[in-house]
C-alpha positions in Angstrom: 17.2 48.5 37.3 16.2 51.8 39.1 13.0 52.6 40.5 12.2 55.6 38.7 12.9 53.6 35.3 10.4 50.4 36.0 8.1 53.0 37.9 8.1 55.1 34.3 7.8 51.7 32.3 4.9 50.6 34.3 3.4 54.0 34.0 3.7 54.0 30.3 3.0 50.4 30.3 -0.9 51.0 31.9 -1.0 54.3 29.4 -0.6 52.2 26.7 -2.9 49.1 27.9 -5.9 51.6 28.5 -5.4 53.5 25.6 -5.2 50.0 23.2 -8.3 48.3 25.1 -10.4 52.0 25.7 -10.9 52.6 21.6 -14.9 52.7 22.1 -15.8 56.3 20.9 -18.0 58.7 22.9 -18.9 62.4 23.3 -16.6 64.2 25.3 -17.8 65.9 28.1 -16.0 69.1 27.1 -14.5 70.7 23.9 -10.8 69.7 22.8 -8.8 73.0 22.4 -5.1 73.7 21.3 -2.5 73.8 23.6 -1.0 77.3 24.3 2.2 78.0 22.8 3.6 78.6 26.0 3.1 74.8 27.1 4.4 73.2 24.0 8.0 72.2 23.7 10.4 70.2 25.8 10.4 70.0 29.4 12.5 67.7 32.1 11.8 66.2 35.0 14.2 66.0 37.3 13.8 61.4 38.2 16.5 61.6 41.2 19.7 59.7 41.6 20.4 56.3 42.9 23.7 54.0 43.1 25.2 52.0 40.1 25.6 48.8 42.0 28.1 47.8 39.3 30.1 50.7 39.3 29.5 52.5 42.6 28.3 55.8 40.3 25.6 57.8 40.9 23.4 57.5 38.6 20.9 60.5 37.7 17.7 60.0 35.8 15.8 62.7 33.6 12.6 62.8 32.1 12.5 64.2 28.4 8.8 65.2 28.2 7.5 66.9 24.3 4.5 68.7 24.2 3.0 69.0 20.4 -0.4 70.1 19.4 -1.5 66.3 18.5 1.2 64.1 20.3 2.8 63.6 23.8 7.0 62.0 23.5 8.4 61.0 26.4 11.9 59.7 26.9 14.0 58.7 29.8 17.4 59.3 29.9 20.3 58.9 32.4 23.7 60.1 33.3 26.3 59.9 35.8 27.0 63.6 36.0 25.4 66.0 38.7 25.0 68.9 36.0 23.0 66.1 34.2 25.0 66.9 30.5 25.7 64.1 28.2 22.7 62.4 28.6 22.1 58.8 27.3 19.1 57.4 26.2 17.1 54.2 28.2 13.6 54.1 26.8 10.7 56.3 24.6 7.1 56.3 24.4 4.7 58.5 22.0 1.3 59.1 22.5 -1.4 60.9 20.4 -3.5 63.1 22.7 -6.0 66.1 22.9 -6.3 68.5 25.3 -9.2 70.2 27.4 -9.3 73.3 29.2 -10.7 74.0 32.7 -11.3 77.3 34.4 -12.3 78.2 37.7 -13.2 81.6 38.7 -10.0 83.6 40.2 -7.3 81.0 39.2 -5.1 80.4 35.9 -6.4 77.5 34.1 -5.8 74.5 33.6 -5.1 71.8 30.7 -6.2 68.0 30.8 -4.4 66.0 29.1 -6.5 63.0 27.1 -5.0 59.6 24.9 -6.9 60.2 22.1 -8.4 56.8 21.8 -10.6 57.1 24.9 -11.6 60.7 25.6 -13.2 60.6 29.3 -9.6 59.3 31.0 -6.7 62.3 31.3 -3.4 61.0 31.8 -2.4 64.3 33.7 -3.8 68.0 34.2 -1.0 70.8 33.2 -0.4 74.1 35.1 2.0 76.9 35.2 3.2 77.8 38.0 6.2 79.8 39.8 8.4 77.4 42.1 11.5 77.5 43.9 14.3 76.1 42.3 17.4 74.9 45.3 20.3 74.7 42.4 18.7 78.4 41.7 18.3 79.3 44.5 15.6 81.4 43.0 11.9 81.0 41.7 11.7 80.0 37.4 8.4 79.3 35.8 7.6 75.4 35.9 5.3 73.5 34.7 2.8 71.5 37.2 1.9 68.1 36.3 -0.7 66.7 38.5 -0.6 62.8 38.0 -3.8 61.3 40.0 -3.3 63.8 43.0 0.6 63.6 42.9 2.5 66.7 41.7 5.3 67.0 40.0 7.5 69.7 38.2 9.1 70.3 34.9 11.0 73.2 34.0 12.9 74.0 30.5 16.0 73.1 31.1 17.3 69.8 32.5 17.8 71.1 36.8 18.2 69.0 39.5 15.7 70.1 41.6 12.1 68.5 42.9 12.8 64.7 42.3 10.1 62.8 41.0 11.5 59.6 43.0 9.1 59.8 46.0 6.4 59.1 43.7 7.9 55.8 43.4 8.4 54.3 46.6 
């Protein structure tokens, strides 16, 4: 199976672990708010391309990540075409979760992301940011995903540009 698959499994694995054995309820350090419109929706992140062993294919993965008000869907999905059309399902996970907002004087702020079974542990801080795309060759908005220090990107439309496989290694 390919890295970035078992890598997302185990990821979602843990998420679901903590957030089944971290049900003790607690005050929040800081307010829940609502997402921004702007946030919500579907985003993809780009999971990089490895070898079909079987059928000497490259094989691209995608990350279908929905951001609701109340709940967090992702889905991983892979194809054997560079454009990355006519994707096909591997695996999906669905999470309720709030949200938290943190400011800092001078820079756009920022959104935690929180299971909402245990409220002190976020599973990712979100950011909007301006990036570079290669298959572009211009800069689109994305959206920044810090994951425990590591930073990845999403945009709105499936692009095959800043691979999340690294994380993986």
């Amino acid at each position: 199976m390919h890295k970035f698959v078992k890598g997302c499994l185990l990821m979602l694995a843990s998420f679901s672990f903590f957030a089944v054995v971290g049900t003790t309820t607690g005050q929040a350090a800081s307010k829940t708010v609502a997402l921004p419109k702007s946030y919500r929706g579907t985003w993809y992140l780009y999971g990089g391309v490895s070898m079909d062993s079987a059928n000497k294919l490259p094989v691209f993965t995608v990350v279908r990540l929905k951001l609701q008000s109340k709940k967090l869907n992702l889905g991983v999905y892979t194809t054997n075409t560079p454009d990355l059309k006519s994707q096909a399902w591997q695996l999906s996970i669905a999470s309720p979760v709030t949200y938290t907002k943190k400011t800092k004087k001078g820079h756009p702020a920022v959104y935690r992301v929180l299971p909402r079974s245990m409220e002190g542990e976020s599973l990712a801080i979100l950011g909007k940011t301006k990036v570079k795309v290669k298959v572009l060759n211009k800069r689109v908005k994305a959206l920044r995903i810090n994951l425990d220090g590591d930073l990845v990107y999403a945009f709105r439309r499936p692009l095959q540009s800043h691979a999340m496989d690294t994380l993986l290694d």
